[in-house]
C-alpha positions as CSV (number, residue, x, y, z in Angstrom):
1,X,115.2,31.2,148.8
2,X,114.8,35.0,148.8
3,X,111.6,34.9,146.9
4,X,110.5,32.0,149.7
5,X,111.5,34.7,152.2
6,X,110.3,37.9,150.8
7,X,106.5,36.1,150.6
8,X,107.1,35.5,154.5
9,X,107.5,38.7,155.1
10,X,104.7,39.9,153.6
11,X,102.6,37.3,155.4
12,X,104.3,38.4,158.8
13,X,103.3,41.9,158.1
14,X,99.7,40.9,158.6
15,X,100.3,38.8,161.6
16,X,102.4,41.2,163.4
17,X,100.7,45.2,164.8
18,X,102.2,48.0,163.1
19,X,105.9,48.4,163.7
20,X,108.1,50.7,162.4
21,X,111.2,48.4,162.9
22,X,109.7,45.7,161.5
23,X,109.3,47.5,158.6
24,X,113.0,48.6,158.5
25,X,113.9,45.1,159.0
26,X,111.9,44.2,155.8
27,X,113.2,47.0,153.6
28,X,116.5,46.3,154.4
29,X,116.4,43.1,153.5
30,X,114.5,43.9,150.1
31,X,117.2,46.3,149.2
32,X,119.7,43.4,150.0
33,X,121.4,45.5,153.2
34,X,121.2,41.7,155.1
35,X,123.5,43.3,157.5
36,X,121.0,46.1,158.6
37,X,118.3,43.5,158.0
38,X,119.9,41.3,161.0
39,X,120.2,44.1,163.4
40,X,116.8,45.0,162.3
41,X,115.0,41.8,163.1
42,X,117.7,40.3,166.2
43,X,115.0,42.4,168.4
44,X,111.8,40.6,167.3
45,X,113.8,37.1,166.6
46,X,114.8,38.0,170.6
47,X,111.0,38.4,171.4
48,X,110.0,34.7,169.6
49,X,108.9,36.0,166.5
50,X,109.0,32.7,164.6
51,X,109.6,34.5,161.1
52,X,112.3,36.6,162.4
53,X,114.2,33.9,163.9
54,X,114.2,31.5,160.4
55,X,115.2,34.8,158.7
56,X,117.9,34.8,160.9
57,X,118.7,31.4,160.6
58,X,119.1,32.2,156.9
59,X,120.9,35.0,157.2
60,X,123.7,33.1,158.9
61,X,123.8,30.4,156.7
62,X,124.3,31.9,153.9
63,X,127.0,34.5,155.1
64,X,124.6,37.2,153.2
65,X,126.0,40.7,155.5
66,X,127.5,38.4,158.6
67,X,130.2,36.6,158.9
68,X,128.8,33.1,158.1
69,X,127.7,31.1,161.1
70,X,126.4,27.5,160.4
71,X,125.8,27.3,164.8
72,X,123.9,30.6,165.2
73,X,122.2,29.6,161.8
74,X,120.9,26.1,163.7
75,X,119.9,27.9,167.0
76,X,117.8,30.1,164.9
77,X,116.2,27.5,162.9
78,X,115.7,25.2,166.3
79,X,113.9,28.2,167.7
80,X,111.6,28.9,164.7
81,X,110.9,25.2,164.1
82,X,109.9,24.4,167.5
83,X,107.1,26.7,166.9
84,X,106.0,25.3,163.8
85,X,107.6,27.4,161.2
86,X,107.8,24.9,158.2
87,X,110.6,26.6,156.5
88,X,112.9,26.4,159.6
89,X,112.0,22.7,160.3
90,X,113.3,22.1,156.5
91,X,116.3,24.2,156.7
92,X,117.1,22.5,160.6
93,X,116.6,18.9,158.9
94,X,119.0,19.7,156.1
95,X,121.4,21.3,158.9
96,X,121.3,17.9,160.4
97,X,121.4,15.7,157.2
98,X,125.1,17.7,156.1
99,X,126.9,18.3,159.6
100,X,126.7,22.0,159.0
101,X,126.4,23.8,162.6
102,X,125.3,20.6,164.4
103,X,126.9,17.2,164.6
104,X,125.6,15.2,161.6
105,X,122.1,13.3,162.5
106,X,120.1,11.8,159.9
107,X,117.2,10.4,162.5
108,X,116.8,14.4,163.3
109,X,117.0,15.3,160.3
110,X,114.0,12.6,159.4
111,X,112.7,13.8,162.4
112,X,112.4,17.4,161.1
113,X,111.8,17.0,157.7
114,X,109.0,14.6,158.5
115,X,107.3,17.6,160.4
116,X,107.9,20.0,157.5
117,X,106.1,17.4,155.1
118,X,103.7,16.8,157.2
119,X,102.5,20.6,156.5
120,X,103.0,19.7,152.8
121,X,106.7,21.8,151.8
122,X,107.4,19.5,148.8
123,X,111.0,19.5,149.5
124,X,111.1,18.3,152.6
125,X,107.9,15.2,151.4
126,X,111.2,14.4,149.0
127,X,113.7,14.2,151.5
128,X,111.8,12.3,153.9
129,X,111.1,10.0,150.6
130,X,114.8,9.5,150.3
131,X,116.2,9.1,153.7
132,X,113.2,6.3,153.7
133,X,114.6,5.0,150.0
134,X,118.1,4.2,152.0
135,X,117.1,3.7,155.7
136,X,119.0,6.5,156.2
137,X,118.1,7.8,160.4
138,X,114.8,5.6,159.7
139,X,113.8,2.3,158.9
140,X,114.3,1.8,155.8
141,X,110.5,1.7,153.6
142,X,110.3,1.7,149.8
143,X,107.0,1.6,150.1
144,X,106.3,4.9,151.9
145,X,109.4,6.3,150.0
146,X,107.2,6.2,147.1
147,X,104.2,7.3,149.3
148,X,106.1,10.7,149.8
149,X,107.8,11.0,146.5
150,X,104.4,11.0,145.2
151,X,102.8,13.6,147.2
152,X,105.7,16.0,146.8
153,X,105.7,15.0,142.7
154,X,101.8,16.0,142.5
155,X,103.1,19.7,144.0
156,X,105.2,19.5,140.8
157,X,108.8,19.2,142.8
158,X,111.1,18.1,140.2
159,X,113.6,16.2,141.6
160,X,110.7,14.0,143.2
161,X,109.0,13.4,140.0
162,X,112.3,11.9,138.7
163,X,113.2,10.1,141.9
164,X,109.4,8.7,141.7
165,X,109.2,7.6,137.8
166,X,112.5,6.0,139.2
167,X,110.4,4.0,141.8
168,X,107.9,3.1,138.9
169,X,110.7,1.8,136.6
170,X,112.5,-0.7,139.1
171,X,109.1,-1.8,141.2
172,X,110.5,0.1,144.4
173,X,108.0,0.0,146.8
174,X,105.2,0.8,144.1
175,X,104.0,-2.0,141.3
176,X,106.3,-1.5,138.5
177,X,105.0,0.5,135.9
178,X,107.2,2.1,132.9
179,X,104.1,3.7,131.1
180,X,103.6,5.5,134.1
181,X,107.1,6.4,134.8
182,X,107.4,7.8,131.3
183,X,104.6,9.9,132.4
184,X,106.7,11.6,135.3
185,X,109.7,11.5,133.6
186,X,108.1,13.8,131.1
187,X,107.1,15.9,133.6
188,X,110.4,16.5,135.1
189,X,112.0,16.8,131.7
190,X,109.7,19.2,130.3
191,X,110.6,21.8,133.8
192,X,114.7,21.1,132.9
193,X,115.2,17.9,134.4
194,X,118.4,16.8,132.9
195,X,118.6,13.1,134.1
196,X,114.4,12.7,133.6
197,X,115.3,13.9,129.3
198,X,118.1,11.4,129.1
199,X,116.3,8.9,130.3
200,X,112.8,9.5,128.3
201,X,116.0,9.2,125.3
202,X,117.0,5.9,126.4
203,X,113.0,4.7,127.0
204,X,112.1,5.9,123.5
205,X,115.5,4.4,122.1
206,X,115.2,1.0,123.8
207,X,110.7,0.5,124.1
208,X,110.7,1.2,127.9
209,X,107.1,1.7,128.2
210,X,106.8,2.9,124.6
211,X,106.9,1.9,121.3
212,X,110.6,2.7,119.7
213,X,110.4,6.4,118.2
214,X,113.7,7.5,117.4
215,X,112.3,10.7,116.9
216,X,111.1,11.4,120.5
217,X,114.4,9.8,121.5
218,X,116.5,12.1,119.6
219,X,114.1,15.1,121.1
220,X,114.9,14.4,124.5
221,X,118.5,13.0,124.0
222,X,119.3,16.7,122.7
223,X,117.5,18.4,125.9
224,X,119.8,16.1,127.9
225,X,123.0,16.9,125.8
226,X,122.0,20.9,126.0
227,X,121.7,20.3,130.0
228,X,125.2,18.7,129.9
229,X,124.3,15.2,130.5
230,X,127.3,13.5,128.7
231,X,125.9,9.9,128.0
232,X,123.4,11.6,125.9
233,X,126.1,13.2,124.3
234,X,127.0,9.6,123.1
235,X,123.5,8.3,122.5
236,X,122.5,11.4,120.8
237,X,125.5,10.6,118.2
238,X,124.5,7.0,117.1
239,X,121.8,8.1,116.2
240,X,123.4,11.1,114.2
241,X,125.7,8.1,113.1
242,X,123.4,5.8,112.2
243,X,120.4,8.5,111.1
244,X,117.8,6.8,113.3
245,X,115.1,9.5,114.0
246,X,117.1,11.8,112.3
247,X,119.0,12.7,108.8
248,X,122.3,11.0,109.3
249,X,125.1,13.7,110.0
250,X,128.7,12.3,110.3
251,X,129.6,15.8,111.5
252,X,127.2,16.3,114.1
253,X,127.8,12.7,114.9
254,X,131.6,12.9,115.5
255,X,131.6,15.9,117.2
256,X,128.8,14.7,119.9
257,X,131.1,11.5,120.2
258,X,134.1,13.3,120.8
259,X,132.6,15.4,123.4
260,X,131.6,12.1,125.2
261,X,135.1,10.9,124.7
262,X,136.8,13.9,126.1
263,X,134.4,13.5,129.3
264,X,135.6,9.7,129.5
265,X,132.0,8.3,128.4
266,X,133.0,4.4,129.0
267,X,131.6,3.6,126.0
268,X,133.4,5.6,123.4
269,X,135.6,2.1,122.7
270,X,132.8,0.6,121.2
271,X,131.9,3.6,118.9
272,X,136.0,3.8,117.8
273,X,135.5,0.2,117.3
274,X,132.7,0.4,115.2
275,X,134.2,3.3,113.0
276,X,137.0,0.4,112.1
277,X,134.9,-2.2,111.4
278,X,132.8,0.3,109.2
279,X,136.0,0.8,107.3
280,X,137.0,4.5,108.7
281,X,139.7,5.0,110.3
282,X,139.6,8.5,109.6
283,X,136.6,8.5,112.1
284,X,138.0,6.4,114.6
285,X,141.4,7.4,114.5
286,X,140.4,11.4,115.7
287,X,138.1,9.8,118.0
288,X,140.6,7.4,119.3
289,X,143.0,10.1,120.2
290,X,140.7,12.3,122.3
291,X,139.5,9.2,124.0
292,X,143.5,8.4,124.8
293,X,143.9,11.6,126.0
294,X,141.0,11.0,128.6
295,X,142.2,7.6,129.2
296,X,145.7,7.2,128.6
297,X,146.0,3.7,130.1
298,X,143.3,2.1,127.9
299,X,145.8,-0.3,126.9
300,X,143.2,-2.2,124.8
301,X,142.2,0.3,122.7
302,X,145.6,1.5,122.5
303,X,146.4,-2.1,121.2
304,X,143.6,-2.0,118.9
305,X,144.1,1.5,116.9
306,X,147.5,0.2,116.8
307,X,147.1,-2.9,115.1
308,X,144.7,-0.8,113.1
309,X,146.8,1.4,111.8
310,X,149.4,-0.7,111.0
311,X,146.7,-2.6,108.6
312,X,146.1,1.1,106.9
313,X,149.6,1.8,106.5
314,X,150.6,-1.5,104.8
315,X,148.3,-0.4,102.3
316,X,148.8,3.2,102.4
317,X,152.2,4.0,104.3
318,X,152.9,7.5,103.4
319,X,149.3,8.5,104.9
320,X,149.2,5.8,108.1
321,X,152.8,4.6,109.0
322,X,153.8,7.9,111.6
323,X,150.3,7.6,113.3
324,X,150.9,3.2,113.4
325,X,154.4,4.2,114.7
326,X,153.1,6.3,117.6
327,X,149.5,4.4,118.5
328,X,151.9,1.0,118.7
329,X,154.7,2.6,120.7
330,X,151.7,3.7,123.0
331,X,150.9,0.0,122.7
332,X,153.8,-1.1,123.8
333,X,154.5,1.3,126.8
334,X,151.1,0.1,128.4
335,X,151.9,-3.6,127.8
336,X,155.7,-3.2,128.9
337,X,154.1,-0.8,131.7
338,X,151.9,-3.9,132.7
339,X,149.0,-1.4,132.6
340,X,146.3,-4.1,133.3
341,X,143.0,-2.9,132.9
342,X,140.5,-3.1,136.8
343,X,138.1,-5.1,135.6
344,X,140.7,-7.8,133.9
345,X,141.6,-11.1,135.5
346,X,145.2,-11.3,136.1
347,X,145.4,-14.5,134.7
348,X,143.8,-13.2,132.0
349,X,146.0,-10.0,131.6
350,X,148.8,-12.3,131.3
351,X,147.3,-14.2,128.3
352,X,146.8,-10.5,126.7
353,X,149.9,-9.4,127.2
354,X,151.8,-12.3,125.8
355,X,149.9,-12.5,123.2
356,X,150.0,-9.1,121.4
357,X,153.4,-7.6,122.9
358,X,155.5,-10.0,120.5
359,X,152.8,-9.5,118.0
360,X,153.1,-5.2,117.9
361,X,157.1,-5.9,117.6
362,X,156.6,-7.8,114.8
363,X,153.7,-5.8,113.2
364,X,155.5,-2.5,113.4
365,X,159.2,-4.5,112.7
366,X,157.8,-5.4,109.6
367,X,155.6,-2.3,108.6
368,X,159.7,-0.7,109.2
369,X,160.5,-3.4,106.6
370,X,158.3,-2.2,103.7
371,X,159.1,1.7,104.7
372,X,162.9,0.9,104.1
373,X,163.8,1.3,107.6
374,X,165.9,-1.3,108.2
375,X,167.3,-0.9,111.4
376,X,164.5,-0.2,113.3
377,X,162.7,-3.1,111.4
378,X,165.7,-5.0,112.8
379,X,165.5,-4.3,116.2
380,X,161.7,-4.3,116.8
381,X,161.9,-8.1,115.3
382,X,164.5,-8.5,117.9
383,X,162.8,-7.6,120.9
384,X,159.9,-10.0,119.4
385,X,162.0,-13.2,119.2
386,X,163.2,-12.4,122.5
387,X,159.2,-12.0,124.0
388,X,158.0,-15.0,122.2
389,X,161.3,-17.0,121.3
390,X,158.8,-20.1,120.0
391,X,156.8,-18.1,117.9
392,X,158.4,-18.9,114.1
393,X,157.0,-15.8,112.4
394,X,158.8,-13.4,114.4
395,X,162.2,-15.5,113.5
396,X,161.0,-15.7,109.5
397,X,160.6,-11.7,109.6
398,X,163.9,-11.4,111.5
399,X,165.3,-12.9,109.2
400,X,164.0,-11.2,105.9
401,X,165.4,-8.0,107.7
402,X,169.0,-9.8,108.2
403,X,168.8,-10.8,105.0
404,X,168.1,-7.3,103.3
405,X,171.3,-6.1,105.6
406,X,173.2,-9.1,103.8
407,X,172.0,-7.9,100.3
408,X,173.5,-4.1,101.3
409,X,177.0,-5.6,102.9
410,X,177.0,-7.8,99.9
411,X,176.5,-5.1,97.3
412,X,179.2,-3.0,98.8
413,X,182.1,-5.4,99.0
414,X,181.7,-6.2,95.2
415,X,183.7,-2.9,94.1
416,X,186.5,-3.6,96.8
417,X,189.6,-4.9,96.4
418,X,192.4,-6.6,98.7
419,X,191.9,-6.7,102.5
420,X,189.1,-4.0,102.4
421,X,187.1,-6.6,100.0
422,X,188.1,-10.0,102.4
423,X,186.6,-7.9,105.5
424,X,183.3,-6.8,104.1
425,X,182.9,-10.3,102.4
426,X,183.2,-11.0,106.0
427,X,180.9,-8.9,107.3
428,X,178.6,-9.7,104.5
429,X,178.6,-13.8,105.4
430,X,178.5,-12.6,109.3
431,X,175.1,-11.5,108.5
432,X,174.3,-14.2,106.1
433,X,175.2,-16.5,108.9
434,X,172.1,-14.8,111.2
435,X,169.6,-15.0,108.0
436,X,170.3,-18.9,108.4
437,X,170.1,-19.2,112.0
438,X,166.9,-17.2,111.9
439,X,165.2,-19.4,109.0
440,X,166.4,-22.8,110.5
441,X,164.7,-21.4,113.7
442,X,161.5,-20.7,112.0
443,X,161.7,-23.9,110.2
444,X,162.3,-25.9,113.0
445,X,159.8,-24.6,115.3
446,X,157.0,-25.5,112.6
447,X,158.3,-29.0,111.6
448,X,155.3,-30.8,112.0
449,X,152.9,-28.2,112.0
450,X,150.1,-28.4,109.3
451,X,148.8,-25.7,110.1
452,X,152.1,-23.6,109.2
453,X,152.9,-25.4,106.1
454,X,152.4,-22.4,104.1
455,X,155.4,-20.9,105.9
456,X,157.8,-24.1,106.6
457,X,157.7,-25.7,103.0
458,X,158.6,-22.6,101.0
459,X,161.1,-21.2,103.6
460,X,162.4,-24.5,104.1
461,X,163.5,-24.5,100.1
462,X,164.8,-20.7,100.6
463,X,167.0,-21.8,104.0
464,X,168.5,-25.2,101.7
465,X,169.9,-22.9,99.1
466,X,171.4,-19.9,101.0
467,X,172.5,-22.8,103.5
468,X,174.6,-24.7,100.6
469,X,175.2,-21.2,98.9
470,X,177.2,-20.4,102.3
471,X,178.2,-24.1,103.2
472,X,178.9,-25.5,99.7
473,X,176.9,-28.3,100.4
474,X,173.2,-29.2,102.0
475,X,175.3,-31.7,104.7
476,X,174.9,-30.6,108.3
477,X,171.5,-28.3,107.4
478,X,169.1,-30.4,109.3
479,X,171.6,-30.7,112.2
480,X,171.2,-26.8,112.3
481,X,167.2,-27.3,112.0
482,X,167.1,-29.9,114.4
483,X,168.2,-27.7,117.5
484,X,164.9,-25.7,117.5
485,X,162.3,-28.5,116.4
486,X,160.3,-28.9,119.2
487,X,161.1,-31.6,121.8
């Protein structure tokens, strides 16, 4: 803006006679003394001095040595554009389009840009282009949107030779035509167009009017990512990832992910999910946990690094069975929290969340089994049986838990002697009484069920012997597993 300005003063030098003020005003206003600079050129604003008063106008709006002063700003401009100063009829129109100093008119501000374009300031060809785009003040006319996109895109105006390969690439108002808009786009990339480099990514990434070069992809991808743009971030790292276009780099490729992640990049999920199925959870895990701190109501990809990690640590639970422990708490506090996801049905949300809230209990109660923790194993099973009371696997882990706590009551009323002994033998058939209950539960709820045979037959024979251990005798057993058959 003060180059734009300082060239209009040097043209109003040659337009105006010699004046001494005139040149205060201007060096003033070179040496950045914008308070001098108004006082300076009030007198020949004053006298209709078309330059002077857009000056003016500037001066105001942008606060520079006055108090900032959006109304005298527009009275300025209106003066200078209403005599034809093209610089004022942009700056009025863009008055008009915000609010700022006048009551917010997008028909006047058409109306002035369209006077300003019509003596070719590329700026204002691009904003008529866009109010036109939306029917924004005017009727609303793709086609001459593009018509005036164009023209201020030959001047070289960036953001019009983005919003005009746009125009190209959908068939607004113009035949569509994605060789061409890869033309403009490249134009606007190559003078710093963020959104134009991204896009050329995703056009030499997908074919969009060009053959697939990775290469090219990854070129502009990383102009995009160094201008900030984060979904180029993400694209940029699958191809890191996957070393399309360039030498695969898990480093580079984790870090560009995370970056997208920590900006909430939506699709970050599906590159955490493809680090599991890939078989590294030491990828996806990291990943995971900057995504959940971005998103800490993703309840499904809670759910998923949960279930996860759980599968890790049953293989390697001095490495994986802390982190299971915390991403399935997580879990569980979204599901609990009924922390449905916007774009899920409720119906639907309902079918997730009965499904896999009984199912993290029991994952994590019996992950608490094979760590030795007992207790909690106990009580997670417990709050899974009481979520899904039909379900027969959380009843045969609850009872493998009760009947580890029998095994330890057992084992400790052997030494004693007298009453001590009679109460913990007690105790210890209490509990044995619960490892039945919880078998014939299981067992009952999968009489029938061929597709749980692998579970009934051999847990059937396990209940009939602890059953006539405790009983001395099988008789009354299939009372017991009658009450929980299904009806």
């Amino acid at each position: 803006m003060k180059t734009r300005i300082a060239a209009l003063l040097a043209a109003a030098c040659f337009a105006l006679p010699a004046h001494a003020d005139w040149s205060d005003a201007v060096d003033a206003y070179n040496k950045g003394d914008y308070a001098t600079a108004a006082r300076e050129f009030r007198p020949f604003a004053d006298s209709g001095q078309a330059t002077a008063q857009y000056i003016l106008g500037w001066i105001y709006q942008s606060g520079e040595g006055v108090k900032q002063d959006y109304v005298e700003s527009a009275k300025w401009y209106q003066k200078a554009a209403e005599k034809g100063n093209v610089d004022a009829q942009y700056a009025l129109g863009a008055l008009f389009m915000a609010g700022n100093g006048v009551a917010r008119d997008d028909a006047k501000a058409a109306e002035w840009f369209r006077k300003a374009a019509d003596q070719g300031k590329a700026p204002a060809q691009y904003l008529v282009g866009y109010l036109l785009s939306r029917g924004e003040g005017v009727t609303k006319n793709e086609a001459e949107a593009a018509t005036w996109y164009r023209k201020a895109a030959d001047q070289g105006y960036v953001d019009a030779q983005y919003a005009y390969a746009l125009a190209l690439s959908s068939g607004a108002g113009v035949t569509k035509d994605d060789i061409e808009a890869n033309v403009w786009l490249t134009k606007a990339a190559e003078q710093g167009h963020v959104e134009s480099a991204y896009l050329l990514g995703w056009n030499f990434e997908k074919g969009v009017g060009a053959l697939p070069d990775y290469a090219q992809a990854a070129r502009w991808f990383q102009k995009a990512v160094d201008g900030g743009n984060i979904e180029a971030h993400y694209h940029l790292a699958t191809l890191f990832r996957d070393g399309r276009g360039v030498a695969r780099d898990e480093v580079k490729a984790t870090a560009l992910f995370s970056k997208a992640a920590a900006q909430g990049q939506p699709s970050t999920p599906v590159a955490i999910d493809d680090y599991i199925k890939a078989g590294r959870p030491d990828l996806a895990f990291p990943l995971a946990d900057v995504w959940l701190t971005k998103t800490p109501d993703d309840v499904q990809l809670a759910t998923l690094v949960a279930f996860t990690a759980i599968n890790e640590a049953r293989n390697d639970p001095a490495k994986y069975a802390a982190l299971a422990k915390t991403y399935g708490d997580r879990s569980i506090a979204l599901l609990e929290g009924d922390k449905r996801p916007a774009s899920m049905p409720v119906a639907e949300w309902t079918e997730y969340r009965d499904r896999w809230l009984p199912q993290m209990y029991q994952r994590l109660g019996a992950l608490a089994q094979k760590t030795g923790t007992t207790d909690e194993a106990r009580k997670r099973l417990e709050r899974a049986t009481a979520i899904a009371p039909k379900d027969p696997y959380g009843w045969y882990l609850l009872g493998q838990t009760q009947f580890s706590e029998y095994e330890k009551l057992n084992a400790a009323a052997k030494p004693l002697e007298g009453a001590a002994k009679s109460e913990a033998v007690g105790k210890a058939f209490a509990k044995l009484d619960q490892v039945i209950d919880a078998y014939a539960r299981a067992v009952g709820l999968t009489t029938g069920n061929e597709a749980a045979r692998d579970l009934h037959d051999p847990l059937l024979k396990d209940l009939t012997g602890l059953y006539e251990f405790r009983n001395g005798t099988k008789k009354g057993l299939d009372d017991v597993i009658g009450k929980y058959r299904p009806k």
